[in-house]
N, C-alpha and C positions, 0 to 999 in steps of 0.2 A: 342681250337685253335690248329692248325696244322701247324708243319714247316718241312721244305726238311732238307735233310742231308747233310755233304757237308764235307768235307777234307781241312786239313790246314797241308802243309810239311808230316813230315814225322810220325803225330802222325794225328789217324781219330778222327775227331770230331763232334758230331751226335748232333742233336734237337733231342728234345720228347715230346709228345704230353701234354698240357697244365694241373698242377694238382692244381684247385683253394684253397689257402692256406698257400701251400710247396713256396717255396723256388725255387730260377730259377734252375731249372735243370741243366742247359746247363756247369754250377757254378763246378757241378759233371770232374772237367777235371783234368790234372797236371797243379798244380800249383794252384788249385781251391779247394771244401768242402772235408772232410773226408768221405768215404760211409760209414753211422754208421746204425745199425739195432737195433729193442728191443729187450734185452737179449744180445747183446754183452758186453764181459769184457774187460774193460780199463786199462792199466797197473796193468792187476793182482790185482785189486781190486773193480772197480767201475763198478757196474752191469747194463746197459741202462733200465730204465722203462717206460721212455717216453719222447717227446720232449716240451721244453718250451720256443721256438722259434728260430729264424733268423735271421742275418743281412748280410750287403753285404760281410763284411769279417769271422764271424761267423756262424756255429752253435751252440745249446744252446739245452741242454736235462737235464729229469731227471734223476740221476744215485741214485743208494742205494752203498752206503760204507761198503762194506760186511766187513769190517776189525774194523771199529767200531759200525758199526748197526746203520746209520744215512743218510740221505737224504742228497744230493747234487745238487748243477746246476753246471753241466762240460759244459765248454765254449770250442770249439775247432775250433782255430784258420785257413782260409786258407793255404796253402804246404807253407813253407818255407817265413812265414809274421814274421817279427820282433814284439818280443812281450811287442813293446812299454807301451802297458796299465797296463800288469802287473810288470813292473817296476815303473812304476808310483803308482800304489797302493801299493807295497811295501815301497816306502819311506811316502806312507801316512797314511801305519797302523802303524806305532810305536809310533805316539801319538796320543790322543784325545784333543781337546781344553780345557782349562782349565775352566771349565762352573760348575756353584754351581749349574744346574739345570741337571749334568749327572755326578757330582762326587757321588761316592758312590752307583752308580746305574749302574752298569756297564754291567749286565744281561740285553743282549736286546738293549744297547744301542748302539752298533754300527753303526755312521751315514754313512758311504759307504764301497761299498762289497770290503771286504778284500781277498784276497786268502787263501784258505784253503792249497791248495795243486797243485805243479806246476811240470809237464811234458812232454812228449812230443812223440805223437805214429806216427810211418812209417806206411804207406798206399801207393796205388797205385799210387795216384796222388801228393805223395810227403812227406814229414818232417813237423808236423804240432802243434804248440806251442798250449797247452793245461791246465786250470786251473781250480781249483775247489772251490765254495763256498757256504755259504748258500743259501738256495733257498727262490724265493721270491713267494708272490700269485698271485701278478699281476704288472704291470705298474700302476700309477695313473691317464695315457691318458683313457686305457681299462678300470677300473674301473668308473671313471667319465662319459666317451660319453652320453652323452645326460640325464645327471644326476647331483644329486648334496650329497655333503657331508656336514651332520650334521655341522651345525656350530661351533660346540665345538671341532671335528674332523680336519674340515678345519682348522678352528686355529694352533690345536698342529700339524698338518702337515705341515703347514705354518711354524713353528718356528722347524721343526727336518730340514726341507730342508735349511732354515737358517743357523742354527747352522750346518749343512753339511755342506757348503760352508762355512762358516768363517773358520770350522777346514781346507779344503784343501787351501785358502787362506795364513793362520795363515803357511804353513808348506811350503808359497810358490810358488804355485800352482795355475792356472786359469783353469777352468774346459773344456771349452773352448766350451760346447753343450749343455747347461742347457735348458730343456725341460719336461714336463711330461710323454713322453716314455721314460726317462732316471732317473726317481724317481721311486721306486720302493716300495712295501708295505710288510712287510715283512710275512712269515709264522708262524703260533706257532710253538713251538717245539716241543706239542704233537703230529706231523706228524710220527716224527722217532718212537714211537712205536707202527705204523703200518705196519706189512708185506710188501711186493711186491704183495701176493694174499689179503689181506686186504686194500692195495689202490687201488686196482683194482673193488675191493666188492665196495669200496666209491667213486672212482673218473671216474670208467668205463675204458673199456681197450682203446687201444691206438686207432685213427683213423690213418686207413693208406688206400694206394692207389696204386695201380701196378703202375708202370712205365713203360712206352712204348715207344718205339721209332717210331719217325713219318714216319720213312719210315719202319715199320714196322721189321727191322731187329734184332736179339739177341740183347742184351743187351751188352755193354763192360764191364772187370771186377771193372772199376773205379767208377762204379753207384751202389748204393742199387738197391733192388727186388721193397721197395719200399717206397713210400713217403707219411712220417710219419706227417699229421697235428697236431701243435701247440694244448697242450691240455689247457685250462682254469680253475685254480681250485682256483680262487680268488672270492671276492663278491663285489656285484656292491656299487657303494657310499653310498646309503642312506643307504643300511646294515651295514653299519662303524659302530664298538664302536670304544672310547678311545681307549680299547685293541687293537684294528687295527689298530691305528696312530702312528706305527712306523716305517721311513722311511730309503731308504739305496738311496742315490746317485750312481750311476752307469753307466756304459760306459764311462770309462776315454780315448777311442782312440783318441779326440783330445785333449785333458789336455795336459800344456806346461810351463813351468819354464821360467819366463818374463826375471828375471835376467842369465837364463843361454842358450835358443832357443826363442831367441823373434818371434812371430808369426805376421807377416805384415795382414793389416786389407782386402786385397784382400786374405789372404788364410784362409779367414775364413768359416766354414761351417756348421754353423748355421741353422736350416729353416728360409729360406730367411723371413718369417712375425716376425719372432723374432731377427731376427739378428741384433747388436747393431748397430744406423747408420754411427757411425764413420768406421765402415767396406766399407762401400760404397764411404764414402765423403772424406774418408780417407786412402785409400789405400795402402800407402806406409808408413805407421804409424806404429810401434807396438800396437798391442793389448793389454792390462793392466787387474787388476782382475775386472775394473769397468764394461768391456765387461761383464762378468758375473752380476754383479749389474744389467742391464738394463733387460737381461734373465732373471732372478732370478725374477724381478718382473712382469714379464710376465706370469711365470710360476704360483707365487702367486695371479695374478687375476684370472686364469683358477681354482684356486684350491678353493678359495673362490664362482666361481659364477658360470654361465653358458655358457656365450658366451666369447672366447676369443676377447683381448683387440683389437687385428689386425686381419684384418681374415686373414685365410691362403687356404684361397680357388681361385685355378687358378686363383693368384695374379702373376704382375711383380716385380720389383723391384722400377719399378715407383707409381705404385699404391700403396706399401706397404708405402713408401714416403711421399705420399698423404695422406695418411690413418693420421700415425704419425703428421703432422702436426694440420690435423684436432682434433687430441682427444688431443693432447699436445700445440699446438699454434708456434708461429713461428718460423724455424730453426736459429742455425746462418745466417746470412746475408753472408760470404763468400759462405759456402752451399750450398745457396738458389742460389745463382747467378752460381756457378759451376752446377748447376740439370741444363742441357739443355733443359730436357722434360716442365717444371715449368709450361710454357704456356697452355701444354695440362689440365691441372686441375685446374690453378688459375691466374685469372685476374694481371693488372701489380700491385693493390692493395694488393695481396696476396688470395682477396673472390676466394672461390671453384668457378665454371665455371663449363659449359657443363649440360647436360641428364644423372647423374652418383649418384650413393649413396654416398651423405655426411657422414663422421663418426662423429658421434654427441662428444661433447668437453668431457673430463674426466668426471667429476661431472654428468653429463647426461648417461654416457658411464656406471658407476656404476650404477643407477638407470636402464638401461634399460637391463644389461647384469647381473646384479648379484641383485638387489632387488626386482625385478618384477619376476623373476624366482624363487626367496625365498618365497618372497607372496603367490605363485601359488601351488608350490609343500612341502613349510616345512613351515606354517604360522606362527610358532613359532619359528623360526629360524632365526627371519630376524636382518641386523645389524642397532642396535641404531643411535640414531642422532650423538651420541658423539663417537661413535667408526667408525662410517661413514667418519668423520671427520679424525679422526685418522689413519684412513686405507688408505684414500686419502693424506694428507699430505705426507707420508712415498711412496706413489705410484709417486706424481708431482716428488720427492726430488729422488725418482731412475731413473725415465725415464726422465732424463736430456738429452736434446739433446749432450752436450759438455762431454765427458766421464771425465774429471779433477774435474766434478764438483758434481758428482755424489756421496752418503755418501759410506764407504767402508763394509763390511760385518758385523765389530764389532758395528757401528755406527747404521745398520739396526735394531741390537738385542738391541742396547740403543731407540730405538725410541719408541714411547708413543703406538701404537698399539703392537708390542714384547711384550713389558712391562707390559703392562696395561691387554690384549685380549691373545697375541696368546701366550707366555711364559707359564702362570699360568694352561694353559690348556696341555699345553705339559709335562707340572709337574705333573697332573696329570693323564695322559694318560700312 
């Protein structure tokens, strides 16, 4: 893909030609990403080895800690962004929830990324808040795609992302984007006594990619040489052990203090297929940690099955609506009567309408998204009658339409699936 160049005031600002992978280029300005290279040092200490990802206001690489000979993910914020997130994990590492299933195991138990180490490096396109933590092997979305995780696995992943959310809860806290790109799986720690030229021997060297400017001119000094692709050194679901079920929660940018920045349910920024509906119906509401509740179980049907609960495929805000009532049954009745659209999907009785995919009722919805895909690919894997039960209960009882009524995090780890399935495996794992 190819775009013109073009000028903005008193500073040039270039396109460049498309690197599928990387990160938008364009991001490369003042005010916008760091130009970082492999083999740059970061404050005097941290050595770039490779990258392990992007977002709109970050980048994300791996650095080796030459000052204690350990492996890091340096997060480096856009020029001059407030570094809301790591404030927010500062006040959420000083405790752990008080859990008989992670006292006295505290090696590894870290349920969300803490900072290691916080700073801040000048570059050409500005001041740019900088932090360091453990490194993770994968997201749980990238691992999972089109895959499934050991039942025993699923479980104790189920109950570490749990117990992640009660601890930030417990301290306060509404996560505010709970999702499977934002659970994390973590690394061994026999990574760090591998070299820089020994992960290379095992993980292969970095992919990168010249960068070009689409009108063909030099390069400005605000861009790297070149763009560095995302490397992958995680393994897909069904290669999960125990040993691999340990999760970190992660990306706290919009995480938010109920009692002290209440967040109104229009500014929330959810992926619209999981976003709780009182964001929609309710817009001038604050948001609670129930909003989390209704994610949280969204997240834990993706992790147990196949097909997520809503889909999120070139969906409105109407159809995801639709979606919800069909697999959950009917909204409040104020709700229903404020959705103007109502008509397009469902008759004045509430029945679906139209030439359109029905989404089949909960109980259905697990049979066709998470046991028919177990049958298929782990035949040994599949869940009981009595834990089907169980997993279901706990799924009607979070995805409550009315956010007040919805159980709260400590309530989830009390419920008879926790309890009974996903806890004892998370004990073990």
């Amino acid at each position: 893909m190819h775009f013109s160049s073009k000028t903005s005031g008193k500073t040039a600002r270039y396109e460049y030609n498309w690197v599928d992978g990387a990160e938008s280029l364009e991001k490369y300005q003042p005010g916008g990403y760091h130009p970082v290279m492999i083999g740059d040092i970061l404050h005097g200490r941290y050595h770039v080895v490779d990258k392990l990802g992007f977002g709109g206001y970050s980048t994300i690489w791996l650095a080796r800690d030459t000052q204690i000979g350990r492996y890091v993910a340096l997060k480096i914020g856009i020029a001059d962004s407030l570094p809301h997130e790591t404030k927010v994990l500062r006040a959420l590492s000083v405790s752990l929830p008080e859990c008989s299933y992670i006292q006295g195991r505290s090696e590894n138990r870290s349920l969300i990324t803490i900072p290691l180490d916080e700073f801040e490096v000048q570059g050409p396109n500005g001041t740019h808040p900088c932090y360091t933590m453990a490194p993770a092997q994968c997201n749980l979305k990238e691992a999972s795609f089109s895959r499934l995780f050991p039942l025993e696995v699923a479980r104790a992943l189920s109950a570490g992302l749990a117990l992640s959310v009660s601890s930030v809860h417990s301290q306060g806290y509404v996560h505010g984007d709970i999702h499977l790109r934002n659970v994390l799986a973590k690394l061994p720690s026999s990574l760090d006594e591998l070299s820089i030229e020994k992960f290379y021997e095992e993980y292969g060297k970095p992919e990168t990619v010249p960068i070009t400017r689409s009108d063909g001119g030099p390069l400005p000094a605000n861009v790297p040489d070149k763009a560095v692709i995302p490397l992958y050194i995680g393994k897909y679901a069904e290669d999960f052990s125990l040993s691999d079920a340990h999760v970190l929660l992660s990306d706290f940018g919009e995480a938010f203090a109920p009692s002290l920045e209440p967040r109104l349910g229009k500014d929330c920024h959810t992926p619209l297929s999981l976003r709780p509906p009182e964001a929609r119906f309710e817009p001038e509401s604050p948001l609670s940690y129930s909003a989390d509740i209704w994610t949280l179980a969204t997240a834990l049907w993706e992790i147990v099955g196949m097909k997520a609960i809503f889909s999120s495929e070139f969906v409105t805000a109407d159809d995801v609506t639709s979606q919800q009532i069909e697999v959950l049954g009917p909204m409040p009745q104020d709700w229903w009567e404020r959705w103007e659209e109502r008509g397009k999907f469902f008759d004045k009785k509430g029945n679906p309408k139209g030439a359109r995919e029905i989404w089949p009722p909960i109980h259905r919805a697990f049979e066709e998204g998470v046991q028919k895909y177990r049958r298929k690919l782990l035949p040994t894997d599949v869940f009981s009658e009595a834990e089907t039960a169980a997993f279901l209960d706990l799924m009607r009882r979070m995805l409550v339409f009315r956010p007040e009524e919805r159980p709260t995090a400590k309530e989830v780890l009390e419920s008879e699936w926790m309890v009974k399935w996903a806890l004892p495996d998370f004990e073990r794992s």
